[in-house]
C-alpha positions in Angstrom: 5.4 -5.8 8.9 6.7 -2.0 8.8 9.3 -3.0 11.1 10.6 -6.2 9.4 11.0 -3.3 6.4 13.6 -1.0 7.7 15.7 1.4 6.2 17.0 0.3 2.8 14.5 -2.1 2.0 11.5 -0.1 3.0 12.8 2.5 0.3 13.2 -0.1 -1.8 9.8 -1.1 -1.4 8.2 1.7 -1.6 9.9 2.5 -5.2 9.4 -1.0 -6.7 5.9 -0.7 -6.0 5.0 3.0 -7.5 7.8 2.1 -10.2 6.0 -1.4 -11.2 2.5 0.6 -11.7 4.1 3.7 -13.7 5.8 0.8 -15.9 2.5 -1.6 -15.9 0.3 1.9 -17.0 2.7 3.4 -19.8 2.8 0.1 -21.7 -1.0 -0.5 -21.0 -1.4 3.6 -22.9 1.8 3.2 -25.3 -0.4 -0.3 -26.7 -3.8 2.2 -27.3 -2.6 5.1 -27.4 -6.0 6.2 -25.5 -7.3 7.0 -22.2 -10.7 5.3 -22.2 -9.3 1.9 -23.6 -5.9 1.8 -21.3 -8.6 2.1 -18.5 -10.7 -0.7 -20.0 -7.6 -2.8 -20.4 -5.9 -1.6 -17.1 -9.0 -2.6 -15.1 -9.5 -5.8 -17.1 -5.8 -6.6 -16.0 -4.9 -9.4 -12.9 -1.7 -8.6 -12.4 -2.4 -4.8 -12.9 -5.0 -5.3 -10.2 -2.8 -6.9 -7.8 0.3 -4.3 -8.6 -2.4 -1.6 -7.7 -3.3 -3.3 -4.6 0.5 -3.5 -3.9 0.7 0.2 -4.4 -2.2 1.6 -1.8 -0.5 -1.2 0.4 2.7 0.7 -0.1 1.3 3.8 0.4 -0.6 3.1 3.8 2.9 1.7 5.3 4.4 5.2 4.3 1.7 7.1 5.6 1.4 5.3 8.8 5.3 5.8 8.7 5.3 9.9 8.4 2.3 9.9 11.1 4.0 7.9 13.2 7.5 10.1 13.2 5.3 13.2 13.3 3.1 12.2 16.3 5.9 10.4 18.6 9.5 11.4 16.8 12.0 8.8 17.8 10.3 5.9 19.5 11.8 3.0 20.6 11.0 -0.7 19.1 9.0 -1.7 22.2 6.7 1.4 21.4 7.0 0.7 17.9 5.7 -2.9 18.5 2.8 -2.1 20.2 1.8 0.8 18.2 1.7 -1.8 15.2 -0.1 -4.3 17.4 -2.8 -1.8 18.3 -3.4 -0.9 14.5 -3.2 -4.4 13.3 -6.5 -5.0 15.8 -8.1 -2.2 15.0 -7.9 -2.8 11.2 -8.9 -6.5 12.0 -11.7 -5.6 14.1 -12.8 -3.2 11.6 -13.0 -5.5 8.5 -14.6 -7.8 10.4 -17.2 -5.6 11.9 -17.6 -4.3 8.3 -18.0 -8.0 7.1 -20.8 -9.0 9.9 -22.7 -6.0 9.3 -22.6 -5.8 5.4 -26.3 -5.6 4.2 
């Protein structure tokens, strides 16, 4: 998927996600005026919940973005591919070790 986002639209991404949880958070404290119940209410919150989910999603594309351009500099979109491919198995193979072995 990180190459599908290129450029522009990764940026994009990246900003519409963080943006929609600053936005989703300030009206969540601007209604209580609180910490504790914005928390309450943040947590209690679907679509906050999903936006959140969003976000860390957001943020593990940039972070395997900066470790990829730091480890191999300029690769080429063969090496890309297959650097994706080998992380997309090892993250399935991982949740689903973590899923058979769950106690």
């Amino acid at each position: 998927m990180l190459s599908v986002l290129t450029g522009g639209k990764r940026n994009l991404y990246f900003v519409a996600s963080f943006a929609t949880l600053l936005v989703m958070a300030y009206q969540s404290y601007d209604r209580h005026k609180q910490f504790f119940p914005t928390m309450v209410s943040l947590y209690n919150s679907r679509e906050f919940l999903i936006a959140l989910t969003n976000g860390a999603l957001a943020s593990l594309f940039l972070i395997s973005h900066l470790i990829t351009k730091i480890a191999f500099g300029k690769i080429t979109a063969e090496e890309s591919r297959r650097v994706t491919e080998k992380f997309f198995y090892f993250f399935v193979e991982s949740c689903v070790g973590l899923t058979y072995f769950r106690s």
